[in-house]
NUZA-531268 format. One record per residue: residue number from 1; residue in one letter; x, y, z of N, C-alpha, C in turn. Coordinates in nm, 4 decimals. Layout:
+-----+------+----------+----------+----------+----------+----------+----------+----------+----------+----------+
! pos ! code !     n.xx !     n.yy !     n.zz !    ca.xx !    ca.yy !    ca.zz !     c.xx !     c.yy !     c.zz !
+-----+------+----------+----------+----------+----------+----------+----------+----------+----------+----------+
! NUM !    a !        X !        Y !        Z !        X !        Y !        Z !        X !        Y !        Z !
...
+-----+------+----------+----------+----------+----------+----------+----------+----------+----------+----------+
This chain:
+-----+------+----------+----------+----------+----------+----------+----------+----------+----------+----------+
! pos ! code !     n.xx !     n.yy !     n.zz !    ca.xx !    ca.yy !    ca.zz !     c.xx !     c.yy !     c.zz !
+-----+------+----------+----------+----------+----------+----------+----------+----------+----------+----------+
!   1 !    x !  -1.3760 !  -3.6215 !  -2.0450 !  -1.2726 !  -3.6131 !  -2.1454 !  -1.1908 !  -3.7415 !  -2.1400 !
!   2 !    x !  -1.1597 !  -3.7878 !  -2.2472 !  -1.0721 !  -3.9104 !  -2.2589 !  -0.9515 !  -3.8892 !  -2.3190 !
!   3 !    x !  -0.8432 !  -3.9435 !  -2.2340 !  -0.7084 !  -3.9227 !  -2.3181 !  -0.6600 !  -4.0611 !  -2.3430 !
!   4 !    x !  -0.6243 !  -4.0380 !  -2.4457 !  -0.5420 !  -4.1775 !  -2.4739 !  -0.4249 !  -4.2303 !  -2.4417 !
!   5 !    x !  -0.3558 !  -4.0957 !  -2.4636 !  -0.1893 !  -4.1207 !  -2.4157 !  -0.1304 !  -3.9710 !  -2.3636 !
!   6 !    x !  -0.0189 !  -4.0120 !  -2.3099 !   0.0306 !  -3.8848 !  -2.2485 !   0.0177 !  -3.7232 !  -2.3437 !
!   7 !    x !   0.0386 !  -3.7584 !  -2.4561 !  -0.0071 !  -3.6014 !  -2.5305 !  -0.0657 !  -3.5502 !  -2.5648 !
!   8 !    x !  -0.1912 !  -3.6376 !  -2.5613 !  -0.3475 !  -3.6118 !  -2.5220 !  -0.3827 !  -3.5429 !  -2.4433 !
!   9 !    x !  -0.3205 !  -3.5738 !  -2.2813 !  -0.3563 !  -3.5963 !  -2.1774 !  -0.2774 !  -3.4456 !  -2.1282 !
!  10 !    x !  -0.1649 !  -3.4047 !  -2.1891 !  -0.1062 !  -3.2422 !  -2.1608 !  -0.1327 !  -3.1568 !  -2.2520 !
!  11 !    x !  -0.2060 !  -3.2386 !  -2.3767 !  -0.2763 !  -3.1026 !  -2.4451 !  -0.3939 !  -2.9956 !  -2.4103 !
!  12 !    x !  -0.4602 !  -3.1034 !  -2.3186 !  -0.5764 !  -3.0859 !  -2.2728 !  -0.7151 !  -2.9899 !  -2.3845 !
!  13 !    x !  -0.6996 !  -3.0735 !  -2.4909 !  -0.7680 !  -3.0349 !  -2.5162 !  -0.7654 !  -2.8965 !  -2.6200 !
!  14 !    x !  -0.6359 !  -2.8758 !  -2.6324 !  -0.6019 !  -2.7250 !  -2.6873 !  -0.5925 !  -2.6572 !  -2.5875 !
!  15 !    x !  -0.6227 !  -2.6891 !  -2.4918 !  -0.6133 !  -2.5755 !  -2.3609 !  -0.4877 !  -2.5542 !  -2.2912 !
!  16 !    x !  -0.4206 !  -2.6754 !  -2.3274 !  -0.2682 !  -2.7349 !  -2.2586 !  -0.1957 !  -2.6387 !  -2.2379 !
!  17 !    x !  -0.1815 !  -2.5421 !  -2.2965 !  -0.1170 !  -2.4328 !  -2.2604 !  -0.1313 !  -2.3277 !  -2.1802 !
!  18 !    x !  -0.2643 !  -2.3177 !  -2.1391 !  -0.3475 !  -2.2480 !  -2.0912 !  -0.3755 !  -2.2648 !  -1.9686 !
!  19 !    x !  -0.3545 !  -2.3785 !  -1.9691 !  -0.3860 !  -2.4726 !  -1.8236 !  -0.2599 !  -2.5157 !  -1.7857 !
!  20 !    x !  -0.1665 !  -2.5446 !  -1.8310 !  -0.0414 !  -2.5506 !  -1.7922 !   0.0646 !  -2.4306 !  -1.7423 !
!  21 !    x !   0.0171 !  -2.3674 !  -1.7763 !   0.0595 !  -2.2072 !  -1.8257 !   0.0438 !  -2.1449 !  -1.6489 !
!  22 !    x !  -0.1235 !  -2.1554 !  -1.6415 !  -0.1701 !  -2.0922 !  -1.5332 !  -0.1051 !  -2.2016 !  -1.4144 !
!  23 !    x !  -0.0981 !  -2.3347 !  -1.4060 !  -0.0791 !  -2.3917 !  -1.2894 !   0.0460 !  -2.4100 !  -1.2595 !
!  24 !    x !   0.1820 !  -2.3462 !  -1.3451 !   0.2876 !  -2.2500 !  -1.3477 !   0.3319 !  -2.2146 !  -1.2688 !
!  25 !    x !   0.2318 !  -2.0883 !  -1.3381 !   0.2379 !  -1.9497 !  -1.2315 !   0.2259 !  -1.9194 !  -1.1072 !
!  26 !    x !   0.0945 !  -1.9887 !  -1.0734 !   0.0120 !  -2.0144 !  -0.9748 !   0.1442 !  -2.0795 !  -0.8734 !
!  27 !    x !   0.1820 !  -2.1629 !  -0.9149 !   0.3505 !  -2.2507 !  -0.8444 !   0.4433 !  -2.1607 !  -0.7988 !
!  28 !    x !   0.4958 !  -2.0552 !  -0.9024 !   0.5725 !  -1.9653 !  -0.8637 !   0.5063 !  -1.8563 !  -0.7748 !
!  29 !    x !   0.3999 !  -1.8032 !  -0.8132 !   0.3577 !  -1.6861 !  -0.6867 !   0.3068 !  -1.7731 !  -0.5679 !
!  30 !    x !   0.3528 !  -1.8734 !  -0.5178 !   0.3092 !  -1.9610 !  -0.4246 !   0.4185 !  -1.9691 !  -0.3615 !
!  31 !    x !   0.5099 !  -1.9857 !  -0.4311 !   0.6238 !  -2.0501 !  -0.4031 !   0.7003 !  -1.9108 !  -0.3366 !
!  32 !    x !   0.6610 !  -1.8202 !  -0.4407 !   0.7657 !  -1.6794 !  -0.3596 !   0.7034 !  -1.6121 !  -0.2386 !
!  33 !    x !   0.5469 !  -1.6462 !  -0.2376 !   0.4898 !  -1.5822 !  -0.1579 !   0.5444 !  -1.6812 !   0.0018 !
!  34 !    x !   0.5912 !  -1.7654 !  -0.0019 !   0.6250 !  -1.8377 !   0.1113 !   0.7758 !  -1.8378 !   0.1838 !
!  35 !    x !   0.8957 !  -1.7927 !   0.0248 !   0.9736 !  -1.7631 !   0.0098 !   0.9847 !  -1.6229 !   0.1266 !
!  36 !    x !   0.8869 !  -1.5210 !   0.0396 !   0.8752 !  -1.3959 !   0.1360 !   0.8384 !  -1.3916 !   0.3398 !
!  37 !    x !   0.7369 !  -1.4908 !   0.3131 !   0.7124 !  -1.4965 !   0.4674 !   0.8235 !  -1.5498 !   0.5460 !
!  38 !    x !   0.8909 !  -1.6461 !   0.4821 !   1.0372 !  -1.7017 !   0.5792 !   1.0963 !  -1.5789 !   0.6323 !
!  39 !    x !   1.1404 !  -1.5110 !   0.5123 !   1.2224 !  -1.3750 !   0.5007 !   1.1934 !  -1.3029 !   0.6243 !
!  40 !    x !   1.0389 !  -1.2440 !   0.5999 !   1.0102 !  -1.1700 !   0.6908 !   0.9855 !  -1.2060 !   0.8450 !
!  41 !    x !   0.9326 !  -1.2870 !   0.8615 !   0.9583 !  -1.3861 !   0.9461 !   1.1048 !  -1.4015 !   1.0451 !
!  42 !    x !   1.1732 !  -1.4446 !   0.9479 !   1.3341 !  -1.4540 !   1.0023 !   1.3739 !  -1.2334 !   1.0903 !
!  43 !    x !   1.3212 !  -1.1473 !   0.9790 !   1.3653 !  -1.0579 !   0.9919 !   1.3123 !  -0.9928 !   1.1470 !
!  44 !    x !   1.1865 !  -1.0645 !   1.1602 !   1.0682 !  -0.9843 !   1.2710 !   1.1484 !  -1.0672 !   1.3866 !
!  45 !    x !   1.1733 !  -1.1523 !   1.3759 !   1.2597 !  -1.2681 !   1.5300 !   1.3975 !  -1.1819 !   1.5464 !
!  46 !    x !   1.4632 !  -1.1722 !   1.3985 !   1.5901 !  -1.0847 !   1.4258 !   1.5540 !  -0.9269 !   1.5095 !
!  47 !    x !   1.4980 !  -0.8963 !   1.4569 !   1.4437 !  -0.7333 !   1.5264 !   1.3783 !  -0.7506 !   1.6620 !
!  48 !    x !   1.3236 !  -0.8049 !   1.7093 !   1.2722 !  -0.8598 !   1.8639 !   1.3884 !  -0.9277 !   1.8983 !
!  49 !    x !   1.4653 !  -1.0139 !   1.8726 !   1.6056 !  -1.0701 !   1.9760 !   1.6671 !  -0.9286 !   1.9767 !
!  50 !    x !   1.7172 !  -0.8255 !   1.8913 !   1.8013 !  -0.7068 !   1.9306 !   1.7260 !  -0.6382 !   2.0536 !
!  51 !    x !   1.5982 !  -0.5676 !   2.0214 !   1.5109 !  -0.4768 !   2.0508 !   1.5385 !  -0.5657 !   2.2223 !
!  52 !    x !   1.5416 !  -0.6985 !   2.2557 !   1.5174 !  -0.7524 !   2.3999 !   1.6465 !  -0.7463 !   2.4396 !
!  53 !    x !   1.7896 !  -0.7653 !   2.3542 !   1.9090 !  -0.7210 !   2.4350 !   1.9537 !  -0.6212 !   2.4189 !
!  54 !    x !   1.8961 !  -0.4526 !   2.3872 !   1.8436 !  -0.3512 !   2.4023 !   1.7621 !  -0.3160 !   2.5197 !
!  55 !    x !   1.7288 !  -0.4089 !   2.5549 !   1.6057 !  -0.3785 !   2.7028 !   1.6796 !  -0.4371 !   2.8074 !
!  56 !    x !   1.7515 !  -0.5287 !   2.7718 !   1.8421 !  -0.6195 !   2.8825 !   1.9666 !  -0.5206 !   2.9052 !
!  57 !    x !   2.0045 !  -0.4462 !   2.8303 !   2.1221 !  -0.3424 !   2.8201 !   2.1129 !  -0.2163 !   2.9366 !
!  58 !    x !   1.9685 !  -0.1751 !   2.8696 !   1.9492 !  -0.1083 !   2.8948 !   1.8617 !  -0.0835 !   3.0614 !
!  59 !    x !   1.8419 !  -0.1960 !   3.0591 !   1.8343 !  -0.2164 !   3.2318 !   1.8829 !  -0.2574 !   3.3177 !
!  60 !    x !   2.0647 !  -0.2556 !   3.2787 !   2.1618 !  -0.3165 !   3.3417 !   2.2013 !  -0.1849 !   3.3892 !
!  61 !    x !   2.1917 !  -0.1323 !   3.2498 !   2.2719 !   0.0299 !   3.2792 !   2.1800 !   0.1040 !   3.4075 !
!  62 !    x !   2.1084 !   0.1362 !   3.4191 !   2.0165 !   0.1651 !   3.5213 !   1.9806 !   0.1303 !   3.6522 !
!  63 !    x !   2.0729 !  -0.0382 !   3.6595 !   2.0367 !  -0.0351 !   3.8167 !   2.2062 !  -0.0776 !   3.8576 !
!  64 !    x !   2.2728 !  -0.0003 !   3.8435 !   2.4216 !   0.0160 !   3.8702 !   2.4161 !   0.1873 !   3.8878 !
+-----+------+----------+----------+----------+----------+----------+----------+----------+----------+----------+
């Protein structure tokens, strides 16, 4: 395919939308899907630091 100039070249053909459209999307469910893993991520470290000064607590209490 040959483009000549830039509006050629994002029409793609008639497809430009189509193809622009999808590589979008594709950006955003990429983007949130990574968004989400931080999240959860952050949340699973938060829940294991409690859960261990919960165990540290709780084995203080026990040998007193």
């Amino acid at each position: 395919m040959n483009w000549i100039d830039l509006k050629d070249f994002l029409d793609m053909g008639g497809y430009g939308l189509y193809v622009w459209g999808s590589l979008g999307m594709t950006a955003v469910v990429v983007g949130a899907e990574c968004l989400l893993l931080r999240l959860r991520r952050h949340l699973l470290v938060q829940e294991a630091s409690d859960q261990q000064a919960m165990d540290a607590q709780g084995a203080g209490e026990h040998a007193t």
